[in-house]
Structures are given as C-alpha cells and as structure tokens.
C-alpha positions in Angstrom: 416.8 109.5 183.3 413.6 108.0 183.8 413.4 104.5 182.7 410.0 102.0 182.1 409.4 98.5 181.2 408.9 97.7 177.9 404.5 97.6 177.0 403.4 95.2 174.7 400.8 96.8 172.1 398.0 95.3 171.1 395.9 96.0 167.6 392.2 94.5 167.3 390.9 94.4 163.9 387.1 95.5 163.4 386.6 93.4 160.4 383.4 94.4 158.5 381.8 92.2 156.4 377.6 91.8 155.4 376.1 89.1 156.7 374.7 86.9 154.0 371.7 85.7 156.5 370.3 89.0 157.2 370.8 91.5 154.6 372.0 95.3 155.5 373.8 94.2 158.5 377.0 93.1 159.3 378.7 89.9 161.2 379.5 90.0 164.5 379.1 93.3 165.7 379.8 92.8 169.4 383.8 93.1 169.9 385.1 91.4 172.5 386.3 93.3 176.1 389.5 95.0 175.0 391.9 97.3 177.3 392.4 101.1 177.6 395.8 101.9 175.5 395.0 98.8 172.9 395.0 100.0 169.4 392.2 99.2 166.9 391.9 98.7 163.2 389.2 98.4 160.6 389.4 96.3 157.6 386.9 94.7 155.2 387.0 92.8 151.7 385.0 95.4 150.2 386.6 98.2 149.0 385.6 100.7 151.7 384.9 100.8 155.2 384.8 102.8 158.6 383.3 102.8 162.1 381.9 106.0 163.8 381.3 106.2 167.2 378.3 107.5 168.5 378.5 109.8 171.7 376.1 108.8 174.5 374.3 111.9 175.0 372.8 112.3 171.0 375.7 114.2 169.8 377.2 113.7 166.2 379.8 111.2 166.6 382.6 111.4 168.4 385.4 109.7 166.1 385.4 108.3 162.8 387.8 105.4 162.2 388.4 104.4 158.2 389.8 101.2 157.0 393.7 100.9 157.6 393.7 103.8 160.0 395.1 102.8 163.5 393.4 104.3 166.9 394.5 103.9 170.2 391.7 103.8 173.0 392.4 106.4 175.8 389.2 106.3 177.6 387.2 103.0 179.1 383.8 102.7 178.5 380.9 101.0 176.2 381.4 102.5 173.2 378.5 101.8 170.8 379.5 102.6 166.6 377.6 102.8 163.3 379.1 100.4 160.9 379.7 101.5 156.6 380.4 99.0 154.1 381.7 101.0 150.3 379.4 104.0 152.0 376.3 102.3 153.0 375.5 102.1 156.8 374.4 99.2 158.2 371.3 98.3 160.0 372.9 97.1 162.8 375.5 99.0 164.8 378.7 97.3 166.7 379.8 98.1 170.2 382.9 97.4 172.4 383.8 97.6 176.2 386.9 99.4 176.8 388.4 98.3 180.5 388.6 99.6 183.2 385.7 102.3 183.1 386.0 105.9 183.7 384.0 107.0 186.6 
C-alpha cells in the first residue's frame, strides 16, 4: 500500500470584469505567481465569460477556460490569455506565472 500526505488544493479565481476607466479592457489582468497543480477559476458579474490561452509560438490557443469550469495547471510557465466578457474580447489580455518553470 503506498501511502502520501494529505495536499492542500488551491483554486484562484480569474475574476473578469470591464474597467470603467478604460473602456474594452478589463481590471487587473496580471494574476499573481501561482504554483504548478493549483487549480483556477473564471467568474464575472456579467453573464458570460472565459479565458483562452494563447500558445507562444502563434498557434490557436491552447485551452479555453469558461466561467465556473475548474482547471488545474500541470505545466509552469508565463502563460499569456485573451480575456471575453458576454462574447466580446477585450483589448487587453491577462497573463499568469505558473512556478517552477519547465526547462
């Protein structure tokens, strides 16, 4: 029998929301430095939203995350994402650091 300690799971929320001082983009779209095997979240007060993460060599993205969906990160990394509030993108885009990096 193979036994481990018990892992604590953490869940960020992406919150999206439009920022009333620059219209088309959102608030805050730098996450803070979050940990391979966290989970993530997207939520909004609006009655649709999602995140989709762009691949870093031009690619169509790599993963689309809608509101109330739970992901778990698997891979560290800067991950950059495109930002959709009731189906219209944003003109900014968010990003997040997933620690540690993959060489």
């Amino acid at each position: 029998m193979a036994l481990g300690t018990p892992h604590l799971v953490i869940t960020h929320t992406i919150d999206l929301d439009w920022d009333p001082a620059k219209p088309g983009c959102i608030k805050t779209p730098i996450l803070p430095t979050m940990n391979v095997g966290d989970n993530v979240t997207v939520t909004s007060s609006y009655r649709s939203a999602m995140i989709k993460f762009l691949s870093p060599f031009g690619d169509p993205p790599t993963a689309t995350v809608q509101q109330g969906q739970v992901v778990t990160f698997l891979v560290g990394g800067i991950y950059q994402f495109d930002c959709y509030i009731d189906g219209k993108k944003a003109k900014n885009g968010g990003g997040v650091e997933i620690i540690p990096h993959t060489p």
